[in-house]
Biopython code that builds the backbone (N, CA, C, O; Angstrom):
import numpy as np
from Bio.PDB.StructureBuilder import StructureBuilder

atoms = [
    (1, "UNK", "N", (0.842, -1.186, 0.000)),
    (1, "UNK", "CA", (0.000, 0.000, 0.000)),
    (1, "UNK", "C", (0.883, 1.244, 0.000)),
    (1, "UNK", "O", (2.040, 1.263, 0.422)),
    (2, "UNK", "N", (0.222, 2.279, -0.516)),
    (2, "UNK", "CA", (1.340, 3.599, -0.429)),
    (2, "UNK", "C", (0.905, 4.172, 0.803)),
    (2, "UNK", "O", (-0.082, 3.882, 1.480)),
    (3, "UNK", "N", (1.913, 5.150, 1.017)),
    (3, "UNK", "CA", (2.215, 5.814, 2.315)),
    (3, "UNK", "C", (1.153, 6.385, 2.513)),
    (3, "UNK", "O", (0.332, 6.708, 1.655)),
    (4, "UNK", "N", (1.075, 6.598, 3.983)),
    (4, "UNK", "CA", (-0.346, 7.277, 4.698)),
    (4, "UNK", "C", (0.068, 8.660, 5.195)),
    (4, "UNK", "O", (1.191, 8.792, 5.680)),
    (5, "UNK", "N", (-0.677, 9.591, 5.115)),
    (5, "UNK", "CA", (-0.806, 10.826, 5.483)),
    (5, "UNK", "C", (-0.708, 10.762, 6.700)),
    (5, "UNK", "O", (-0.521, 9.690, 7.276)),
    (6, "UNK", "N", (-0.837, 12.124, 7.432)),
    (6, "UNK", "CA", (-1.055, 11.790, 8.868)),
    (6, "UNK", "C", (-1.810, 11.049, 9.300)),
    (6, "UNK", "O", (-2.544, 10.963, 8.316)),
    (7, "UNK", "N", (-2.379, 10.208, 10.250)),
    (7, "UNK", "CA", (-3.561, 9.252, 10.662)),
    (7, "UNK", "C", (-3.938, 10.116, 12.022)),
    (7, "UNK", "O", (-3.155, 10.534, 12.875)),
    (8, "UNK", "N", (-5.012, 10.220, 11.979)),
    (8, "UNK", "CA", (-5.275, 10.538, 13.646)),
    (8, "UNK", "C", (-5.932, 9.264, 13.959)),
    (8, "UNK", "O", (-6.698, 8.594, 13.266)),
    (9, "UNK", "N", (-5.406, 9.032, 15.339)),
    (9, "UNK", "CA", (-5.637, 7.533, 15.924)),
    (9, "UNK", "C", (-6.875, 7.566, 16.370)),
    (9, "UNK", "O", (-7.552, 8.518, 15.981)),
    (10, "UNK", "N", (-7.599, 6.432, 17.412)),
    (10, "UNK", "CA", (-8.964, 7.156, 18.043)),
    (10, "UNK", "C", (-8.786, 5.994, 19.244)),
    (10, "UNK", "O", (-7.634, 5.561, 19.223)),
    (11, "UNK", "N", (-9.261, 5.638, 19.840)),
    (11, "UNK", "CA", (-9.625, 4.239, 20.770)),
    (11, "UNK", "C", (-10.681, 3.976, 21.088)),
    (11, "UNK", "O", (-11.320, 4.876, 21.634)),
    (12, "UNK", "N", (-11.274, 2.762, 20.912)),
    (12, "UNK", "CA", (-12.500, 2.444, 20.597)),
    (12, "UNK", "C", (-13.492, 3.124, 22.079)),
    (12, "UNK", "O", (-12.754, 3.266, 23.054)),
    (13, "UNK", "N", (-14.925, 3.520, 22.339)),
    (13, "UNK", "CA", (-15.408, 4.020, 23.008)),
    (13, "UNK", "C", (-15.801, 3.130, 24.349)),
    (13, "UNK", "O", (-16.352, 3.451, 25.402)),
    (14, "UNK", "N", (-15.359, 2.062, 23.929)),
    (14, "UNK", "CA", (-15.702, 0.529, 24.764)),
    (14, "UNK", "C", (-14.383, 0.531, 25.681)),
    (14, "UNK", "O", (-14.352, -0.317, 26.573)),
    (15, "UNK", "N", (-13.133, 1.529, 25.528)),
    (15, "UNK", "CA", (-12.325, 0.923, 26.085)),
    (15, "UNK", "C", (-12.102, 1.642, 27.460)),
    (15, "UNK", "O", (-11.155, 1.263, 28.150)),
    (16, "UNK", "N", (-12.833, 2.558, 27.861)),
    (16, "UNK", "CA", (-13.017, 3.199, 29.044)),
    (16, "UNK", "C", (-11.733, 4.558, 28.977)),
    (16, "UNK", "O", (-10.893, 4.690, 28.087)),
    (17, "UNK", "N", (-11.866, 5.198, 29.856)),
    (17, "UNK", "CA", (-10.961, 6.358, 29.551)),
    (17, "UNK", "C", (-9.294, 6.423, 30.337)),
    (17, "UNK", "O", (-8.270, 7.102, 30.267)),
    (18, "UNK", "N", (-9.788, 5.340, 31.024)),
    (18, "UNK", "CA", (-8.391, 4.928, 32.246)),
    (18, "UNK", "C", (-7.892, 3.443, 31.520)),
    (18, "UNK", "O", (-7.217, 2.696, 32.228)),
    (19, "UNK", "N", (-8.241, 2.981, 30.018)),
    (19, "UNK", "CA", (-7.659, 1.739, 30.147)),
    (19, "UNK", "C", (-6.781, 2.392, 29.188)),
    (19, "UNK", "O", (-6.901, 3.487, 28.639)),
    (20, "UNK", "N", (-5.465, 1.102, 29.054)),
    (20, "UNK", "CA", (-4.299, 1.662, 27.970)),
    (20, "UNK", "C", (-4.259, 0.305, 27.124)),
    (20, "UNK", "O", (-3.698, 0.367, 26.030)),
    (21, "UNK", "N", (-4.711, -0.706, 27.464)),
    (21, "UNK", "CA", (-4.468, -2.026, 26.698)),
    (21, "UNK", "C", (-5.475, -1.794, 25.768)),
    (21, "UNK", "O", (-6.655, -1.966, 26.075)),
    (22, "UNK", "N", (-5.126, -1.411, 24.636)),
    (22, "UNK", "CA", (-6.343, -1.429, 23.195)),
    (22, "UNK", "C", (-5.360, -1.528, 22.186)),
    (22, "UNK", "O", (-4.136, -1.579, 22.314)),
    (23, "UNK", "N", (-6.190, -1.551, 20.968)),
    (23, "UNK", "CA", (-6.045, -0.424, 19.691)),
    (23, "UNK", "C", (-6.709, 0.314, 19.579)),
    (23, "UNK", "O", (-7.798, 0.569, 20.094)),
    (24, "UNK", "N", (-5.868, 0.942, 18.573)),
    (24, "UNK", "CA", (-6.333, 2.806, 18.110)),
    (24, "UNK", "C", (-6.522, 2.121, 16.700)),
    (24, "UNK", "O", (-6.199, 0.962, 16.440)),
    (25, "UNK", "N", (-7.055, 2.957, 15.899)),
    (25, "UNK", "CA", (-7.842, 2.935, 14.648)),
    (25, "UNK", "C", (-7.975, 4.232, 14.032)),
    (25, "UNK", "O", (-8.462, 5.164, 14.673)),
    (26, "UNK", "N", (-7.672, 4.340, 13.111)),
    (26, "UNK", "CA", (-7.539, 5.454, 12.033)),
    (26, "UNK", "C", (-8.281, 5.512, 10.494)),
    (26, "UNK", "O", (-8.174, 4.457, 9.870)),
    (27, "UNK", "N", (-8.643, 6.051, 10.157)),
    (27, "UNK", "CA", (-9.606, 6.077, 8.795)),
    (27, "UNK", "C", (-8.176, 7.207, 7.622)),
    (27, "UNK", "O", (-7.481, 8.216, 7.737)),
    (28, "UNK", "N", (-8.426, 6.307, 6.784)),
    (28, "UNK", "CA", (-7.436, 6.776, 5.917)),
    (28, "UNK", "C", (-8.076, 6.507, 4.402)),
    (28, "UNK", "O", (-8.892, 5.587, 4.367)),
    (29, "UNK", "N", (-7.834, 7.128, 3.267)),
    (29, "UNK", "CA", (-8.295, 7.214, 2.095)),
    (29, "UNK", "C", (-8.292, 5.852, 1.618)),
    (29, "UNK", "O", (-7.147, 5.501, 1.331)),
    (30, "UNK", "N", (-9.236, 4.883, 1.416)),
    (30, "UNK", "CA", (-9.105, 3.558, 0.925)),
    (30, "UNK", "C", (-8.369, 2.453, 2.018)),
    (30, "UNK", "O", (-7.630, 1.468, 2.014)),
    (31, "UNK", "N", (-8.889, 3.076, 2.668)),
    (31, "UNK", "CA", (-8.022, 1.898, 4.135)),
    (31, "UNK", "C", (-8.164, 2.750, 5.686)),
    (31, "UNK", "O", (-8.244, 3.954, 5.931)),
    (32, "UNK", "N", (-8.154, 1.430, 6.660)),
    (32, "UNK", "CA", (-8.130, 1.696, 7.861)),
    (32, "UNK", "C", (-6.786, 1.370, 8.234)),
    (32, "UNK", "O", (-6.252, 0.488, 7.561)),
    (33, "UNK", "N", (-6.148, 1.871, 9.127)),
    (33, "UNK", "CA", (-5.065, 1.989, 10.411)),
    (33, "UNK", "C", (-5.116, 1.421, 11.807)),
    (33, "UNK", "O", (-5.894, 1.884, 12.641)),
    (34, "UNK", "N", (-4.188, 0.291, 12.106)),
    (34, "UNK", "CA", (-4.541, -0.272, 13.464)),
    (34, "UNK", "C", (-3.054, -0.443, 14.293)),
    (34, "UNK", "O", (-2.161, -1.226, 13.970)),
    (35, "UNK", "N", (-3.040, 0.204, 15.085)),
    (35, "UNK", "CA", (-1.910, 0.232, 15.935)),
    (35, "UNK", "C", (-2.091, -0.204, 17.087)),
    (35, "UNK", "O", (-3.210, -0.712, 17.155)),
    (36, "UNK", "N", (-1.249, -0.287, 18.531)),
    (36, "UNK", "CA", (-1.209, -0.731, 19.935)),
    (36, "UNK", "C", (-0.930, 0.525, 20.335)),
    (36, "UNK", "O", (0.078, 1.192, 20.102)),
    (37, "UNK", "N", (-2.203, 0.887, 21.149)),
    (37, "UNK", "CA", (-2.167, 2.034, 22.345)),
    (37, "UNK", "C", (-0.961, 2.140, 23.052)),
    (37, "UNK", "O", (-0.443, 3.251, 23.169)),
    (38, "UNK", "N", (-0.323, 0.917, 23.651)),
    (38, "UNK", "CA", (0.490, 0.404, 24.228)),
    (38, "UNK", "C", (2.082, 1.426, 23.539)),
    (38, "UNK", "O", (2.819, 2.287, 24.019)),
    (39, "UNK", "N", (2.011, 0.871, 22.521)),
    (39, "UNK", "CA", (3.458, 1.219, 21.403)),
    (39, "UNK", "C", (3.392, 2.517, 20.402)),
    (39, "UNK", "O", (4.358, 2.745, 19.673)),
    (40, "UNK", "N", (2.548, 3.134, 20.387)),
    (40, "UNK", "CA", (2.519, 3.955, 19.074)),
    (40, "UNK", "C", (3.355, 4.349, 17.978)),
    (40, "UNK", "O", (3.178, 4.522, 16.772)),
    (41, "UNK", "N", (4.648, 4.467, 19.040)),
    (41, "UNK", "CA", (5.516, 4.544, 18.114)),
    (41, "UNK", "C", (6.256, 3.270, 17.098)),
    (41, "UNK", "O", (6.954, 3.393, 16.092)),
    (42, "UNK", "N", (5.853, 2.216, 17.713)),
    (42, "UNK", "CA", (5.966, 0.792, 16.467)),
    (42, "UNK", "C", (5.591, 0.422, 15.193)),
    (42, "UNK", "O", (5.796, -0.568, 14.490)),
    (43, "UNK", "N", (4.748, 1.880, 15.019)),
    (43, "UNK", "CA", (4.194, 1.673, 13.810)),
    (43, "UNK", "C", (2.449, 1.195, 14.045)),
    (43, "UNK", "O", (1.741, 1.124, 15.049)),
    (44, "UNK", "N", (2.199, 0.918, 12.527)),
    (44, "UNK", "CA", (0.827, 0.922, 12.344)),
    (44, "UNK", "C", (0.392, -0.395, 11.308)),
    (44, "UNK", "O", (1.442, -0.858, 10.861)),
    (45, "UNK", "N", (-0.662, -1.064, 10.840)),
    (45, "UNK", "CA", (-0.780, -2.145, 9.832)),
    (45, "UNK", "C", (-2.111, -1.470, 9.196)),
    (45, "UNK", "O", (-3.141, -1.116, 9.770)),
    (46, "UNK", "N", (-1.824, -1.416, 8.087)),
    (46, "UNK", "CA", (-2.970, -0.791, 7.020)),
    (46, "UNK", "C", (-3.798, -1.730, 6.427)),
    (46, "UNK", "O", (-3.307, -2.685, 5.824)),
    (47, "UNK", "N", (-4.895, -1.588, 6.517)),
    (47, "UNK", "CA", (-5.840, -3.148, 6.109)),
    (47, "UNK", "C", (-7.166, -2.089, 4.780)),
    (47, "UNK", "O", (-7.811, -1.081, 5.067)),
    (48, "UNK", "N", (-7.154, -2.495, 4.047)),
    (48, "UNK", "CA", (-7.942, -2.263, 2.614)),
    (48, "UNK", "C", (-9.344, -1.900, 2.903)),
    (48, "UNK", "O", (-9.975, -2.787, 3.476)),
    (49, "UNK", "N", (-10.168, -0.491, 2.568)),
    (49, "UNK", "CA", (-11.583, -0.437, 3.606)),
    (49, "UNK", "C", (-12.389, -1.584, 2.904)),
    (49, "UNK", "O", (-13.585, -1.775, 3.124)),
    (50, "UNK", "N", (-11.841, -2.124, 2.281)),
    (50, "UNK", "CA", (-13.064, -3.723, 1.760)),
    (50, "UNK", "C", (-13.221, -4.536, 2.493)),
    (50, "UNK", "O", (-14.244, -5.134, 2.828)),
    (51, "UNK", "N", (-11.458, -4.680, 3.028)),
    (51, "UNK", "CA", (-11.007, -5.831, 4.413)),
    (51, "UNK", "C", (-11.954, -5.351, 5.992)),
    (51, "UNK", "O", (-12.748, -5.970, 6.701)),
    (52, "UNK", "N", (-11.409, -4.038, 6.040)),
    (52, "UNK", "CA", (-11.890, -3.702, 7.451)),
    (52, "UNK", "C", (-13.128, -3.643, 7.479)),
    (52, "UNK", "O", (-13.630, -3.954, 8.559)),
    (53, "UNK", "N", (-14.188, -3.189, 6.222)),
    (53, "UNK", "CA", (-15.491, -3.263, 6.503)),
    (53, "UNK", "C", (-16.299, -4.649, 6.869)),
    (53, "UNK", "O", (-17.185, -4.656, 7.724)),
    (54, "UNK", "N", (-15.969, -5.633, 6.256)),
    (54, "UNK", "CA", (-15.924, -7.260, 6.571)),
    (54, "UNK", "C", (-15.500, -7.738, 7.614)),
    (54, "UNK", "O", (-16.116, -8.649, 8.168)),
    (55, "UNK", "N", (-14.444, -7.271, 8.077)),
    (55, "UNK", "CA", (-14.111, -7.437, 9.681)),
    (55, "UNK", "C", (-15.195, -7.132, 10.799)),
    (55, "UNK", "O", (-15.560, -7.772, 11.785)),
    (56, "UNK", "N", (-15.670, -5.574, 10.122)),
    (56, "UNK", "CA", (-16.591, -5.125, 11.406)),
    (56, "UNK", "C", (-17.813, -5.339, 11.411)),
    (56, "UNK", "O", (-18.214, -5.282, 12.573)),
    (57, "UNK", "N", (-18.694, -5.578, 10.636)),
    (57, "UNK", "CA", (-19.691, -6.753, 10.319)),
    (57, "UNK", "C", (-19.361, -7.510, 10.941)),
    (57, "UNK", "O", (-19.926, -7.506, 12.035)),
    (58, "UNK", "N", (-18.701, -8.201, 10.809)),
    (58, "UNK", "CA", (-18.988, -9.653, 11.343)),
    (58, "UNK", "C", (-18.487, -9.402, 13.049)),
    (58, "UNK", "O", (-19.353, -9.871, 13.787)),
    (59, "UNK", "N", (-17.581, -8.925, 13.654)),
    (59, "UNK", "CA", (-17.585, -8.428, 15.103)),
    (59, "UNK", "C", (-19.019, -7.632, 15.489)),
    (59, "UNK", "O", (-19.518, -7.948, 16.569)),
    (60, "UNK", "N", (-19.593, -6.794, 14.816)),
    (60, "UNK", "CA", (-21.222, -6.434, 15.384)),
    (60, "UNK", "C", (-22.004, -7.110, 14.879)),
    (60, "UNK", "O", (-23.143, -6.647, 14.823)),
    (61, "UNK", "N", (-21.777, -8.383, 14.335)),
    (61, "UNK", "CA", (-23.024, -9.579, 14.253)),
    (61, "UNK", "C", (-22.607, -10.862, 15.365)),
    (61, "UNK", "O", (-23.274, -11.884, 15.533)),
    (62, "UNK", "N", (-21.145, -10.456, 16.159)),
    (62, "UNK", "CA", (-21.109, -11.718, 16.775)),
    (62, "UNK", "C", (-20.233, -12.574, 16.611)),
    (62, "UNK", "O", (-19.557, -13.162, 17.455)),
    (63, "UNK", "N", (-20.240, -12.674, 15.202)),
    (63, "UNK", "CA", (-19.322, -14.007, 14.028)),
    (63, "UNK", "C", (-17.552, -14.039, 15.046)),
    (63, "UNK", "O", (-16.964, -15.112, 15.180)),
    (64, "UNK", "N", (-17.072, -12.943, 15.534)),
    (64, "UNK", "CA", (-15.822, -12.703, 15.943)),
    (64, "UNK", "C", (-15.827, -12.588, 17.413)),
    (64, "UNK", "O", (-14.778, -12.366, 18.018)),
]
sb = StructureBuilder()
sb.init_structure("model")
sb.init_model(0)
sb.init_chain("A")
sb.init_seg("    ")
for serial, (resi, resn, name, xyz) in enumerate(atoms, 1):
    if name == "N":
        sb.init_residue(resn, " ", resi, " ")
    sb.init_atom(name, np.array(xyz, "f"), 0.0, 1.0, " ", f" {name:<3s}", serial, name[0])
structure = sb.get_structure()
């Protein structure tokens, strides 16, 4: 994939405001961004918005 612009991260709303064990998630032109709250600076894994939309379906139906 080509390089990503800035990403602004987010953490999911489920993860309370005092927890640090997550991922962050980023919306990027034709793709999502998933990093460790934990590491930020380790970098990031870019997944295709075809991939990530199929992912999240199926985690808010359960399937995951």
């Amino acid at each position: 994939m080509p390089e990503t612009p800035e990403l602004n991260f987010r953490k999911s709303s489920y993860s309370g405001p005092t927890t640090q064990d997550c991922v962050e998630v980023a919306d990027t032109v034709g793709a999502s961004a998933m990093r460790d709250s934990k590491d930020p600076d380790a970098g990031h894994i870019l997944f295709p918005a075809s991939e990530w939309g199929a992912f999240m379906e199926d985690v808010k139906a359960g399937r995951l």
